[in-house]
N, CA, C and O atoms as a MOPAC input file, in Angstrom:
PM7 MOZYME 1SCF
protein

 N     -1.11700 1     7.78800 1     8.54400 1
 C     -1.39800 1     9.19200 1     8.55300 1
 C     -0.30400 1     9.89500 1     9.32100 1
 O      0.11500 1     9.31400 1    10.32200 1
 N      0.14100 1    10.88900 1     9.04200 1
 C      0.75500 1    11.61400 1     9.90700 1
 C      0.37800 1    13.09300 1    10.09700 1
 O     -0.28300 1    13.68200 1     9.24200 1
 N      0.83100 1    13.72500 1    11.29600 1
 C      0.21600 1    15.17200 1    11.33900 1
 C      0.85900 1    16.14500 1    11.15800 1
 O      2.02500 1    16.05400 1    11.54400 1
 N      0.45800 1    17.40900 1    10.55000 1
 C      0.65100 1    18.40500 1     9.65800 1
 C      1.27800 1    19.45200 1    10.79600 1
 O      1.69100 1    20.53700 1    10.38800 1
 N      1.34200 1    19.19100 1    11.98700 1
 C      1.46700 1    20.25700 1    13.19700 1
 C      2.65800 1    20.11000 1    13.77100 1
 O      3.50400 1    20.98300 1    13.96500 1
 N      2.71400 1    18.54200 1    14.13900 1
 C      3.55300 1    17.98700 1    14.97100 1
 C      4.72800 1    17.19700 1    13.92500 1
 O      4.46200 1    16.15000 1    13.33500 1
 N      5.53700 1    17.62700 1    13.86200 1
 C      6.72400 1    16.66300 1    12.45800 1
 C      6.86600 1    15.43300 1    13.45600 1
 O      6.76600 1    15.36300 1    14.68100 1
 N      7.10400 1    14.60400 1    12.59300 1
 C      7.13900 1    12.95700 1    13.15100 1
 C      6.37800 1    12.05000 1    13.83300 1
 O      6.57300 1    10.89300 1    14.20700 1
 N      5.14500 1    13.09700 1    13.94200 1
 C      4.17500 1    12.20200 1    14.84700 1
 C      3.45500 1    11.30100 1    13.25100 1
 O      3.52200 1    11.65700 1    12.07400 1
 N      2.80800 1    10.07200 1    13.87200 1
 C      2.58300 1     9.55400 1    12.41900 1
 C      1.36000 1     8.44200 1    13.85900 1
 O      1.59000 1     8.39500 1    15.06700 1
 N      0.29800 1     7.80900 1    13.19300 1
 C     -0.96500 1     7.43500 1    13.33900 1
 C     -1.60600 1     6.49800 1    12.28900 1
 O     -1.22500 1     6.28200 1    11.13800 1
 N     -2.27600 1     6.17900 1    12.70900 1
 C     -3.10100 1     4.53900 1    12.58600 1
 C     -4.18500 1     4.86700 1    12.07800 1
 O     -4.80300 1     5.25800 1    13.06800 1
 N     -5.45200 1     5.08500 1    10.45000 1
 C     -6.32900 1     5.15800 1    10.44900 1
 C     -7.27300 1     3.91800 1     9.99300 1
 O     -6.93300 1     3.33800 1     8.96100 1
 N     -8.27400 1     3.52500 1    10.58500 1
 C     -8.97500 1     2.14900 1    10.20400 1
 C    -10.39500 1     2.64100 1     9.70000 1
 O    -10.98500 1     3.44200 1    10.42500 1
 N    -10.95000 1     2.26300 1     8.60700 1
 C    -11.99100 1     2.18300 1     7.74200 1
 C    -12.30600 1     0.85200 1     7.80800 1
 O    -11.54100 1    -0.09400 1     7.99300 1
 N    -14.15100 1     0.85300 1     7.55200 1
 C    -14.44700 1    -0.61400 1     7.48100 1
 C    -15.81900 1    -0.42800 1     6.97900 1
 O    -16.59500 1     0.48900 1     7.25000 1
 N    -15.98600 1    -1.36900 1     6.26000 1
 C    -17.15100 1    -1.70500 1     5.78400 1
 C    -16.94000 1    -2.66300 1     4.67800 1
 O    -15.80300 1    -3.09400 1     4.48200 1
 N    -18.06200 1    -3.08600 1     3.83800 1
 C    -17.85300 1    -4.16000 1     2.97900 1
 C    -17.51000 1    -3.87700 1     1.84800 1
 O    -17.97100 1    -2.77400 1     1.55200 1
 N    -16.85800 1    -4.36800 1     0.95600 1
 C    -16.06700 1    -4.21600 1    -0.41000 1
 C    -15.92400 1    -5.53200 1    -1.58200 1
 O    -15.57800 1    -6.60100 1    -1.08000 1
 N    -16.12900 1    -5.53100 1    -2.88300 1
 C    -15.84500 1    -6.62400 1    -3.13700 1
 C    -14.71300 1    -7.15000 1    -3.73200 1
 O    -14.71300 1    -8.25000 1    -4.28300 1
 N    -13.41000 1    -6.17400 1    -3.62400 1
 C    -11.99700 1    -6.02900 1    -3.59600 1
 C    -11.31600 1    -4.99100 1    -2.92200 1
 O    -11.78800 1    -3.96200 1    -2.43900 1
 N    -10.00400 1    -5.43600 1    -2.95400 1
 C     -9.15300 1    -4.43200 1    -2.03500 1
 C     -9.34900 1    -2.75500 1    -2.83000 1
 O     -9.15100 1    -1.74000 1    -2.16200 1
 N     -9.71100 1    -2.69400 1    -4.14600 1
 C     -8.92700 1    -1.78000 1    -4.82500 1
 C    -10.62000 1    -0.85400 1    -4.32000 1
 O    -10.70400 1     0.27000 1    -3.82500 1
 N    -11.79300 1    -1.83500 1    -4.67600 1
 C    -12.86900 1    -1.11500 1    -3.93600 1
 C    -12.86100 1    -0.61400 1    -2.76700 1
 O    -13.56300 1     0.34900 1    -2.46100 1
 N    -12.02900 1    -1.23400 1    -1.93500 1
 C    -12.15300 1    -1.04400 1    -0.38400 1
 C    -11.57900 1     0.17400 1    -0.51000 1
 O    -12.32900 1     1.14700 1    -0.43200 1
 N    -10.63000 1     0.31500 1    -0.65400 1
 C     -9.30500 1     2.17200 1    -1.26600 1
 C    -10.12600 1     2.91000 1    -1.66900 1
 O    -10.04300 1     4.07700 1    -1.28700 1
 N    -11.16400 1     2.55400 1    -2.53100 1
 C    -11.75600 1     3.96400 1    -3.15700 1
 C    -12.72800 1     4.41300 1    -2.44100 1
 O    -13.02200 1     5.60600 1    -2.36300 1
 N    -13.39800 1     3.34100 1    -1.76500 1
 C    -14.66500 1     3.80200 1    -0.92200 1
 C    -14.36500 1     4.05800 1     0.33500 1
 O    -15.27400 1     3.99000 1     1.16100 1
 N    -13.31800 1     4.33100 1     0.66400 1
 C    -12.60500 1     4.29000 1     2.08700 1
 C    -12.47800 1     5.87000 1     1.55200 1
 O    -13.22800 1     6.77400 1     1.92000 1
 N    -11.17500 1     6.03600 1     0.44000 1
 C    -10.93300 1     7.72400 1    -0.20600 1
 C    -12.34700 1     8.62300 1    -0.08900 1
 O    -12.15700 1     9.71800 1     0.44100 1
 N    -13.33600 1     8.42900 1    -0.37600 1
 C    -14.46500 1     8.77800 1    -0.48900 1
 C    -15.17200 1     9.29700 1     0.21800 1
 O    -15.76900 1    10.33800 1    -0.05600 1
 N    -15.27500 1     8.51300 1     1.56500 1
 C    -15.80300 1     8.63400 1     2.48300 1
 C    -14.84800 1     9.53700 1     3.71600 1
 O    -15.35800 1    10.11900 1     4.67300 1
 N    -13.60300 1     9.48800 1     3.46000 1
 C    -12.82500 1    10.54300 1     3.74600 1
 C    -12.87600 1    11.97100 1     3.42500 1
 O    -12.58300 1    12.88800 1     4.19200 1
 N    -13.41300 1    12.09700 1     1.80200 1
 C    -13.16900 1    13.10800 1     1.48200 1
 C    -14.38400 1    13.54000 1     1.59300 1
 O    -14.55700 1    14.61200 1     1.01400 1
 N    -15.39400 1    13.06500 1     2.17500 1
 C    -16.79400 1    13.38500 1     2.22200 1
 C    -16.79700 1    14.22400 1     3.63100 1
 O    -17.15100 1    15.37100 1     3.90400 1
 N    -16.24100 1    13.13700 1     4.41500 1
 C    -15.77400 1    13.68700 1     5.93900 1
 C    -15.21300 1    14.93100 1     6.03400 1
 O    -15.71100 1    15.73500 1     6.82100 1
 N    -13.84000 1    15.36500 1     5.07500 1
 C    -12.72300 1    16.83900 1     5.47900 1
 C    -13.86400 1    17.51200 1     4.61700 1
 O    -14.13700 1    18.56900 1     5.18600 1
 N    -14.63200 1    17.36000 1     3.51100 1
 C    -15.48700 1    18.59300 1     2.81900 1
 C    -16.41300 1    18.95300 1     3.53900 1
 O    -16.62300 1    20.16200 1     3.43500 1
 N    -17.42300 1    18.14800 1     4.61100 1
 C    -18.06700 1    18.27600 1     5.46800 1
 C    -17.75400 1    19.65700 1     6.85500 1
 O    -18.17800 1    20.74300 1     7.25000 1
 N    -16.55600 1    18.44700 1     7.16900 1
 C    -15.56200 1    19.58100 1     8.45800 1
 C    -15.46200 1    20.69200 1     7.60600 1
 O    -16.56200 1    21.23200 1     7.72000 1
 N    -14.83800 1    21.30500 1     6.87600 1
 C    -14.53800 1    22.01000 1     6.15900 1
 C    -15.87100 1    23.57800 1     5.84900 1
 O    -15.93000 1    24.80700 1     5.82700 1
 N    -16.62000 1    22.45000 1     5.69000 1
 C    -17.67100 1    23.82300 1     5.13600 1
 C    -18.33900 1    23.94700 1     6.50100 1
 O    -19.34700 1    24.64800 1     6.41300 1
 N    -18.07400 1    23.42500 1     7.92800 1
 C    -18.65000 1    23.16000 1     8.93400 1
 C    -20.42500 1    22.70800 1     9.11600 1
 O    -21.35000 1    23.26700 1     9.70700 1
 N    -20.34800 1    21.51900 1     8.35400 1
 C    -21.59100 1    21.15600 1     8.22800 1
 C    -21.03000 1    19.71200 1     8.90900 1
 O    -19.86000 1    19.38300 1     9.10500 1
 N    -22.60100 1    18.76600 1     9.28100 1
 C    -21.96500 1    17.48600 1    10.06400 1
 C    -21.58500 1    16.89000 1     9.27100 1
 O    -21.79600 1    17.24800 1     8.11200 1
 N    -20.78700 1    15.60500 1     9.57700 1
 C    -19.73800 1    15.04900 1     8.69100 1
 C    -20.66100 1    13.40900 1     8.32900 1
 O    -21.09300 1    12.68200 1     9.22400 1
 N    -20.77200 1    13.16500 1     7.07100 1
 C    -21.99700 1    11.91300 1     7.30800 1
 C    -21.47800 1    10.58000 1     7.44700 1
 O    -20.41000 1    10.04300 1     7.15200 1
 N    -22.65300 1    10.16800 1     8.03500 1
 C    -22.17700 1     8.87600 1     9.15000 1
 C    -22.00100 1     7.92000 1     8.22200 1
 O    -21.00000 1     7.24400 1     7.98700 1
 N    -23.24400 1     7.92200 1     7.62600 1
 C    -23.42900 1     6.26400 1     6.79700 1
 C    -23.87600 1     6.43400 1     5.04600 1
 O    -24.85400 1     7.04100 1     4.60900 1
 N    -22.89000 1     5.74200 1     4.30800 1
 C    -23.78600 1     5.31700 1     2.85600 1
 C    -24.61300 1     4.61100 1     2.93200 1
 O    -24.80100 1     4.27500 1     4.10100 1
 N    -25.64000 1     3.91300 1     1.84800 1
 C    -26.32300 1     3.04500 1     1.71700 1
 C    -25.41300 1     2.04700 1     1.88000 1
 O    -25.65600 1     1.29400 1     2.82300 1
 N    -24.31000 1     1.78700 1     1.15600 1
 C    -23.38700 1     0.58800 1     1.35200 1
 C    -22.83600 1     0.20200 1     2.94600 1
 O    -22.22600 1    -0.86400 1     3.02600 1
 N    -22.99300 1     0.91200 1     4.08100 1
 C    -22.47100 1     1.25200 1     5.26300 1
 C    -21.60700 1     1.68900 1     5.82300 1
 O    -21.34100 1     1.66400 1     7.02500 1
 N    -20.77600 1     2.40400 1     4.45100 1
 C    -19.33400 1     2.92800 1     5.21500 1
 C    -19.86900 1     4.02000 1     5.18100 1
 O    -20.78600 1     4.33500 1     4.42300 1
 N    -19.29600 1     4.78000 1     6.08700 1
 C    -19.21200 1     6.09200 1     7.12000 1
 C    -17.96300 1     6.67900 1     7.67400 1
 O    -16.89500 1     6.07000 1     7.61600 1
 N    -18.07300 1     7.72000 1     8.14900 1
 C    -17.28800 1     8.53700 1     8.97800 1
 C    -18.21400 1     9.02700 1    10.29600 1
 O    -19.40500 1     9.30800 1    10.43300 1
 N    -16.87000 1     8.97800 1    11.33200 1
 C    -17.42800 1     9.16900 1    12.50300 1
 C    -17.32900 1    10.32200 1    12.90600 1
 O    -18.11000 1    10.76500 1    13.74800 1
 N    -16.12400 1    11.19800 1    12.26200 1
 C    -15.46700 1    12.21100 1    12.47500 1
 C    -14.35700 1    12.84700 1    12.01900 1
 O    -13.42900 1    12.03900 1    11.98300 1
 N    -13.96400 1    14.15000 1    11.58000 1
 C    -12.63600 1    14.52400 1    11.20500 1
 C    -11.54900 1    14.64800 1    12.09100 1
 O    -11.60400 1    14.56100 1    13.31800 1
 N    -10.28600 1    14.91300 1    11.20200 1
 C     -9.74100 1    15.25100 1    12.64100 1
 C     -9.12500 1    16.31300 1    11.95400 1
 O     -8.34900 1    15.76500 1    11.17100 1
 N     -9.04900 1    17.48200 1    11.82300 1
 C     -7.95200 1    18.36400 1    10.97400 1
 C     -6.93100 1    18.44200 1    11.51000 1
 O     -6.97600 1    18.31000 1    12.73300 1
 N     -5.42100 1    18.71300 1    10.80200 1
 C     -3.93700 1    18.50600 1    11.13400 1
 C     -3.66900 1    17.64500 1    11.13600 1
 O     -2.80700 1    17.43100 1    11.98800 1
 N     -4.12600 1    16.28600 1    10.19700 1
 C     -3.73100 1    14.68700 1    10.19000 1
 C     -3.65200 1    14.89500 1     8.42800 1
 O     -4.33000 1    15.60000 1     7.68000 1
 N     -2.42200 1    13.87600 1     8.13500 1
 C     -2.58300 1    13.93700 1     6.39300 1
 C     -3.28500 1    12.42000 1     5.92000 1
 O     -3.06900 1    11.86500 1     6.99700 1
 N     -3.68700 1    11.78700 1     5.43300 1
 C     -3.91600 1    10.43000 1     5.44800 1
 C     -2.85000 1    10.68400 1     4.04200 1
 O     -2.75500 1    11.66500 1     3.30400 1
 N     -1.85700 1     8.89800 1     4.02500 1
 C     -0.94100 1     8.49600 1     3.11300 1
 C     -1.30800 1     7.99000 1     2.34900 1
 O     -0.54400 1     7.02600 1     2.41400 1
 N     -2.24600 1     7.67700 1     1.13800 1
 C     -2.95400 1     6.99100 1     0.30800 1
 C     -2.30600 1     6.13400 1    -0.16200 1
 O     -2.64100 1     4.95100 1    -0.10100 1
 N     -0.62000 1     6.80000 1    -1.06300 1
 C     -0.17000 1     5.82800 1    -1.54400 1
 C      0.18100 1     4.36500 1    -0.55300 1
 O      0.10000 1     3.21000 1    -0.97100 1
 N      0.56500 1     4.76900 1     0.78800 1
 C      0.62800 1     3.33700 1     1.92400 1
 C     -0.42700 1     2.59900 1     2.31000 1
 O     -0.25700 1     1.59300 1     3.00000 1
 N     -2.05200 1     3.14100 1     1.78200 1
 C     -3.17900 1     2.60000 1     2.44100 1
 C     -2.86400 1     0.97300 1     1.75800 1
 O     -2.17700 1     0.67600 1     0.78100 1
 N     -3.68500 1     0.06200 1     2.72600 1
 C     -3.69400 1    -1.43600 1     2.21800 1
 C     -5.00400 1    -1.18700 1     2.77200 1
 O     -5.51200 1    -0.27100 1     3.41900 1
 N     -5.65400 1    -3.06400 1     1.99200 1
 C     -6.91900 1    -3.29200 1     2.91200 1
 C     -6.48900 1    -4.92600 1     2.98300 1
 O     -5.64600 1    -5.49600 1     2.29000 1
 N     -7.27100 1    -5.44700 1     3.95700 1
 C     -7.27200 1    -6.08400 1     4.08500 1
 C     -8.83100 1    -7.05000 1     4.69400 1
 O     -9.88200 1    -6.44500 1     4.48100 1
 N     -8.90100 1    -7.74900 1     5.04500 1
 C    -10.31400 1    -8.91900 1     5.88300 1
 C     -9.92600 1    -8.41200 1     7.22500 1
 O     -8.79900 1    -8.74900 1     7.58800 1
 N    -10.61800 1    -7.67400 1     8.03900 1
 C    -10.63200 1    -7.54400 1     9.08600 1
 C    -10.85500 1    -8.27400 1    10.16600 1
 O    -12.05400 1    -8.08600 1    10.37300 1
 N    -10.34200 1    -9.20600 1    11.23700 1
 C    -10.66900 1   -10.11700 1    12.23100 1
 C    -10.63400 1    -9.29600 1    14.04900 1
 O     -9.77400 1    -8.84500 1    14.80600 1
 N    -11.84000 1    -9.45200 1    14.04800 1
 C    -11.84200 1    -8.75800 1    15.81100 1
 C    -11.20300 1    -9.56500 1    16.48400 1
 O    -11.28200 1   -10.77500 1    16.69600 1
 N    -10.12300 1    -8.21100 1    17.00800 1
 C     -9.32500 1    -9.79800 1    17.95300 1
 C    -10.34300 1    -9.67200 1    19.76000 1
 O     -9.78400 1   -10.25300 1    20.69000 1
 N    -11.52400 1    -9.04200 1    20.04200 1
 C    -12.39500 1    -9.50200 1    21.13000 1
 C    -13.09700 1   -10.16200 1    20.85100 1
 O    -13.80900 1   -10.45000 1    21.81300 1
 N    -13.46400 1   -10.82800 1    19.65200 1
 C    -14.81500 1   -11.28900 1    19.35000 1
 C    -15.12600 1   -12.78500 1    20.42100 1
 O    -14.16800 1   -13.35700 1    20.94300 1
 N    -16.27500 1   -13.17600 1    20.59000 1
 C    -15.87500 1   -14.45600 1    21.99700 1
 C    -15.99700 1   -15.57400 1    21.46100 1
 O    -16.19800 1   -16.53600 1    22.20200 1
 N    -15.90700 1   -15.78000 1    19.96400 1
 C    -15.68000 1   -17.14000 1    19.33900 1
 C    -14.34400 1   -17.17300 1    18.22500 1
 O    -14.36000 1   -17.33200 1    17.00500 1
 N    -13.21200 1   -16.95800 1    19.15400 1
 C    -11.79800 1   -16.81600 1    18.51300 1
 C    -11.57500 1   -18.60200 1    18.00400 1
 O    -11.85900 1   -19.50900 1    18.78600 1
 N    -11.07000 1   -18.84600 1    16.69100 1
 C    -10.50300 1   -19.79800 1    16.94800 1
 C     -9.46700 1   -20.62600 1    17.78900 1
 O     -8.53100 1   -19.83700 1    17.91600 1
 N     -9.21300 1   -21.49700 1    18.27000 1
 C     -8.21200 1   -21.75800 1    19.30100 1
 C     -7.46600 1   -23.02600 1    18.61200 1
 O     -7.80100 1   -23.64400 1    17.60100 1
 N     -6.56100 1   -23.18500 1    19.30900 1
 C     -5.58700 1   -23.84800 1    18.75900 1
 C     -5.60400 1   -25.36100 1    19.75800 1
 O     -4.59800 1   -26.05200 1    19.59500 1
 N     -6.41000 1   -25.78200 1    20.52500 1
 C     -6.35900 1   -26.71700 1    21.37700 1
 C     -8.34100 1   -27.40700 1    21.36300 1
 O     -9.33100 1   -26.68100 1    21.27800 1
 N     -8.34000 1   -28.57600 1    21.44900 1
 C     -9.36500 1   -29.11000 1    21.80000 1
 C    -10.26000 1   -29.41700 1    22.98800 1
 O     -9.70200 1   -29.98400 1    23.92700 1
 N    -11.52700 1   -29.14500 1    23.10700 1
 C    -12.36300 1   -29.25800 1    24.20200 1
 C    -12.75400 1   -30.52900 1    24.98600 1
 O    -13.51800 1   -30.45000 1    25.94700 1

């Protein structure tokens, strides 16, 4: 993403929820974006959750999101407290 205010500032946006391909993950990610700026927009709240569980938490106006650069990918928490490790117990 980058912002519409500031030239060169550029930003990190993360979507998540479940998908049963990447190309699903893009559209329902687009979606739920555009659900979010139409929300902000008409100043009504911005909705949290589908039935499927993706959501928005919030807008941010003066940010562009880059669609054509979006990827998805399998998401791995890197806090989670059962990381794989590379050594034996």
């Amino acid at each position: 993403m980058r912002s519409t205010v500031q030239t060169g500032v550029r930003g990190l946006h993360i979507f998540t929820g479940r998908a049963d391909s990447r190309s699903s993950a893009l559209r329902i990610a687009h979606e739920v974006y555009e659900a979010a700026r139409a929300a902000a927009e008409a100043g009504t709240e911005v909705p949290h959750g589908r039935p499927d569980g993706w959501g928005a938490r919030g807008y941010r106006p003066g940010w562009e999101l880059d669609w054509p650069a979006a990827t998805a990918a399998r998401w791995v928490n890197p806090y989670r407290w059962t990381k794989p490790s590379n050594f034996e117990l």
